[in-house]
N, C-alpha and C positions, 0 to 999 in steps of 0.2 A: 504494500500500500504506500501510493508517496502520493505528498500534499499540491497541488495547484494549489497558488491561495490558502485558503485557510479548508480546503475540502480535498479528506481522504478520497486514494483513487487504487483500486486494489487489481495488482497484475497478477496473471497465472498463467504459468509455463503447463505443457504436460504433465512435466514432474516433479516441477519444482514451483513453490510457491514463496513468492519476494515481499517482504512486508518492511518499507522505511517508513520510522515517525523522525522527524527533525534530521539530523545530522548522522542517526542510530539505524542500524540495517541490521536486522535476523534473518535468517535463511533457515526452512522446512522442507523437507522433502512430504510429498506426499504418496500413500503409498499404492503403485499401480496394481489394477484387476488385473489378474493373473488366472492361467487354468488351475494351478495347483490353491490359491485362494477360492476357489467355489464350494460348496458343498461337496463330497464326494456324493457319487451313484453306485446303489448296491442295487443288483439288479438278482431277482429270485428265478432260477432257470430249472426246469424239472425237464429230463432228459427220457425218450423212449427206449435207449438203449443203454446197459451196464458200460460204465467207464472204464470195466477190468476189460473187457473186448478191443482187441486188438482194432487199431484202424478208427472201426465203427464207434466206439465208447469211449478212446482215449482221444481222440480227436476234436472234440469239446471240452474235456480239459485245458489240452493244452493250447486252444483257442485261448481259454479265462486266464490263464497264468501270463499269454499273451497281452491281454490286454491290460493285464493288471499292472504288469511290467512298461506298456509303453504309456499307460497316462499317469505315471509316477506311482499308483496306486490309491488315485481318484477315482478310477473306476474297475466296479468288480464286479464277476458273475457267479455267484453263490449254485453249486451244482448241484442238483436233487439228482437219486437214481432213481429210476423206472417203479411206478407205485408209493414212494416214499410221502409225497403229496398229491400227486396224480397219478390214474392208471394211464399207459401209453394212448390207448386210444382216448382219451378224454381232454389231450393235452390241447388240443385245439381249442376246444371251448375253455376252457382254463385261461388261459391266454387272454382269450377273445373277451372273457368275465373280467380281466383283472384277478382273478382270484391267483397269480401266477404272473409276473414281470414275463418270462420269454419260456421259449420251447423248443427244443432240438428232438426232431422228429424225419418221418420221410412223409411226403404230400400224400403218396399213397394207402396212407392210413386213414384218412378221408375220404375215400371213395362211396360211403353209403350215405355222406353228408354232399360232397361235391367232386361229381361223375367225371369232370375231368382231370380233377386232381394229379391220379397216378403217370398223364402226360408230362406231369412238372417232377418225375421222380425218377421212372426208367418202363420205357417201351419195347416191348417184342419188336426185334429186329429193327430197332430203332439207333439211333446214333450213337456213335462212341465217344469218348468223353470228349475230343476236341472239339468235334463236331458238336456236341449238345452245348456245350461253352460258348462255343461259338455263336447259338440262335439262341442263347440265353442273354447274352452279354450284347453282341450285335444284330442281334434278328431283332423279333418281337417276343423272343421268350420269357423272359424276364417283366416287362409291358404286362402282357395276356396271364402273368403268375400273379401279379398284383391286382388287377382288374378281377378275376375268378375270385379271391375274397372280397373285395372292396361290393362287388355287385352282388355277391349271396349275402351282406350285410355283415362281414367277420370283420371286427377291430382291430385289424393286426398288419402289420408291417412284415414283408417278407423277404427273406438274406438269404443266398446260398452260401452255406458254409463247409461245404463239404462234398466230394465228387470221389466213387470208389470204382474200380476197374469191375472189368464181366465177373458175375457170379459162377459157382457153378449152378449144375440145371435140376438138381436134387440127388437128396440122398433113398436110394431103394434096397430094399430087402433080395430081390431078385433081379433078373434081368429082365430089361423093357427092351422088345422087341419089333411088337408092333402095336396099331391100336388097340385091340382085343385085350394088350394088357394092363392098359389104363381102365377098362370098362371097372365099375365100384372102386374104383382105388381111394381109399381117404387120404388125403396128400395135405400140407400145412404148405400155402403157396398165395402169394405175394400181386398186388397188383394187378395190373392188365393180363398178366400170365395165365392168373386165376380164372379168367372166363375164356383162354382157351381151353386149359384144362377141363373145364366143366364141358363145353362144346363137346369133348372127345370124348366124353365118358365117366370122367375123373368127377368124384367128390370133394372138390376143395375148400378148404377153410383156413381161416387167418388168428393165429396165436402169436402174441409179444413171444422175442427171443427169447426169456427167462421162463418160456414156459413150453416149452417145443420139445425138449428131453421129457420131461416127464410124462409129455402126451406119448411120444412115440415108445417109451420104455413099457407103457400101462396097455397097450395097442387101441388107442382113440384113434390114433392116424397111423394108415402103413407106412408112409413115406412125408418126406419133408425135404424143400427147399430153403434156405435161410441168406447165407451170402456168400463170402471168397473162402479159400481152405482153409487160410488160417486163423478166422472165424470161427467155421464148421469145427473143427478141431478142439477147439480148447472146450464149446458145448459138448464134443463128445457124440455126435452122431454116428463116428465109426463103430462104436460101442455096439450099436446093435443094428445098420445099415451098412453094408460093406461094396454098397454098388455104389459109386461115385459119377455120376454123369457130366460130361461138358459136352459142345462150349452152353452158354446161358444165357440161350436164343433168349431169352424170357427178358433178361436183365445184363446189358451189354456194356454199358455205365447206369450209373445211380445218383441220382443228386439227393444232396441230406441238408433240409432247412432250419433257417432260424425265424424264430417268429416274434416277433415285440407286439407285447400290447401299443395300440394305434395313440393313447394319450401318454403314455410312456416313452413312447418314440419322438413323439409333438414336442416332450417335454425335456429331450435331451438339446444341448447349443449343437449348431452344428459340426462344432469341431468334435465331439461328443459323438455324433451320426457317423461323422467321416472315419472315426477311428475304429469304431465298430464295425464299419463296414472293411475295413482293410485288416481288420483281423480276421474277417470272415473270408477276406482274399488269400491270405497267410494259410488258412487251415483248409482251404480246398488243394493248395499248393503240396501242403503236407500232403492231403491223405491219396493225391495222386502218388508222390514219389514212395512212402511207405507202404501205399495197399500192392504197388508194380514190384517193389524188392524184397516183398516179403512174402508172397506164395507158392512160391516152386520148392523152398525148403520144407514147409506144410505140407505140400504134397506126395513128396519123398517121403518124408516119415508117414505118410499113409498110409503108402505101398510100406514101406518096406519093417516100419513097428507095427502097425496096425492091419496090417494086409488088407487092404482096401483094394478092391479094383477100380482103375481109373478107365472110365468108358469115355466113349464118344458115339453121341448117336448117328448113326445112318445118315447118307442122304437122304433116304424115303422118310424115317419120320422128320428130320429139321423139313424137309419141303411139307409135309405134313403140319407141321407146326406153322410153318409161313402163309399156308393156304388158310389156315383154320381162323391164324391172326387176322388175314383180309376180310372176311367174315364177319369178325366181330368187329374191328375200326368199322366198316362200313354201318352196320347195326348199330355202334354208339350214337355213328356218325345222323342217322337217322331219328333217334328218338333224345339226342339232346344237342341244343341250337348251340351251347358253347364250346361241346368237345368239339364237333365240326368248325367251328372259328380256328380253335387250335389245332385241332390237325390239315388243316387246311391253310395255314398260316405255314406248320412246321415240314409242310410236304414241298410246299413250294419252296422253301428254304433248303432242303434235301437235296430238290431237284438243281437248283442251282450250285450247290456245293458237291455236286456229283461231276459238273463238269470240270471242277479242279482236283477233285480226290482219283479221280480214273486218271490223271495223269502224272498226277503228282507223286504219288505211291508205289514205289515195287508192291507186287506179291509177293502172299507172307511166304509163299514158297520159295521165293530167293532171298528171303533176311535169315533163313534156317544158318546156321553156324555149322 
């Protein structure tokens, strides 16, 4: 503050604030808003899959320790396991309540609430992860994943946080050779998969991972599909299924979301948003390089501790499965107006990424070592 005449007149820098009476000058700094001066944000996250699971569980961990570590540890995400305050399937509406900050889930757990969901997770004979990145990030994929909850009225903010390589295609008790041996099969299967299987014959049903050994140990289900080996593995399915089927026409990549309540999200600053979101870039990055370098050793110890057979189905049933799949896309495609938005968004996006994959690409039969 300094005087004109006899009337104080008060300067303010940025950061410093200058106050002269008569001849006498004080200096104050004042002190600047900062991230680490905010409130911190504790964000309550309840997880559909165990964190002790390779890949698929630990992958939202190390998402949280991520993020904890890059905003000094202003922001955190407190991890629930599967059931602990919601049951897997419930985490949607959880979320969508508030009754739950966020959720790490696959979209295709939604499917009896919204029909296109499981497009936003993993399609038969559908794209592999670059390719699904790819119309996620630069297509409309991402766009038409927002809009399918914002229009079915769900609260939520939706992140991909997570992308896993081909599954295998199930675990069986015997060998699957042709249709006839799917006819009553109870099978524990996943997704868009699920209504080929059903088309074929098959009895399919859907059990959270923590709960899939003890169906198949008690015989609820003869067979089960779940994810990569070194998943199947540590559940234990060789235990009492020793057919192993690939590749996993069903599920070729997999994307695994996060979901923020929609005034949770409003109510983060956006540097807050940004960071979130780039840890969710972080952990998709992960679970690519760890789900690719960590399944041929799983596999090995299939065969050779566990004596597992490792199959590969036929040409006749994968064209089997491919015909059966076109079947049913066209049948979604007819009795719900937004799977056809999206499959018809993501088909011409296919199509056009087809004329750079056919050229760009060796066959995998010349990358063989």
């Amino acid at each position: 503050m300094q005087r004109i005449g006899t009337m104080p007149v008060l300067i303010m820098t940025s950061a410093l604030l200058i106050v002269t009476t008569g001849c006498r000058q004080a200096t104050q700094t004042a002190a600047p808003v900062t991230a680490s001066s905010r409130p911190p944000v504790k964000l309550k996250l309840v997880s559909a899959f165990q964190t002790s699971l390779p890949v698929l569980g630990t992958n939202i961990t190390y998402m949280a320790e991520r993020l904890e570590k890059a905003s000094g540890g202003t922001m955190t995400l407190k991890v629930y396991e599967p059931g602990a305050l919601v049951n897997p399937f419930e985490i949607l509406d959880a979320v969508n309540k508030g009754s739950v900050d966020a959720g790490y889930a696959g979209a295709g757990y939604w499917t009896g609430k919204l029909r296109a969901a499981p497009l936003f997770s993993a399609i038969p004979f559908g794209p592999e992860t670059g390719e699904y990145l790819a119309w996620m990030y630069r297509g409309n994929g991402l766009k038409l994943y927002q809009e399918m909850y914002d229009t079915a009225g769900f609260k939520v903010k939706v992140l991909i946080c997570a992308i896993i390589p081909p599954e295998t295609s199930g675990w069986f008790t015997k060998p699957i050779n042709s249709v006839e041996d799917l006819q009553g099969l109870k099978i524990r299967f996943y997704g868009l998969g699920a209504l080929v299987m059903q088309k074929l014959g098959a009895e399919p049903t859907l059990f959270p991972g923590g709960e899939i050994f003890q169906n198949l140990e008690k015989g609820v289900i003869d067979a089960t599909e779940y994810s990569m080996p070194v998943i199947d593995e540590q559940l234990g399915f060789y235990k009492i299924a020793k057919y192993n089927y690939f590749p996993g026409w069903h599920q070729q990549a997999t994307i695994f979301e996060l979901l923020v309540n929609k005034d949770v999200w409003n109510g983060l600053q956006p540097d807050r948003q940004a960071l979130l979101e780039m840890c969710c870039r972080d952990g998709i990055v992960r679970s690519i390089a760890v789900g690719e370098a960590s399944q041929y050793a799983a596999m090995r110890k299939s065969v050779e501790k566990h004596g597992v057979n490792i199959m590969y189905w036929s040409d006749e049933m994968l064209e089997l499965y491919r015909r059966t799949w076109e079947e049913v896309a066209r049948q979604e495609c007819a009795e719900d107006p937004f799977f056809k938005k999206v499959w018809d968004d993501l088909s011409e996006f296919r199509k056009n990424y087809d004329f750079w994959e056919a050229h760009a690409f060796l066959p995998r039969s010349k990358l063989r070592r």
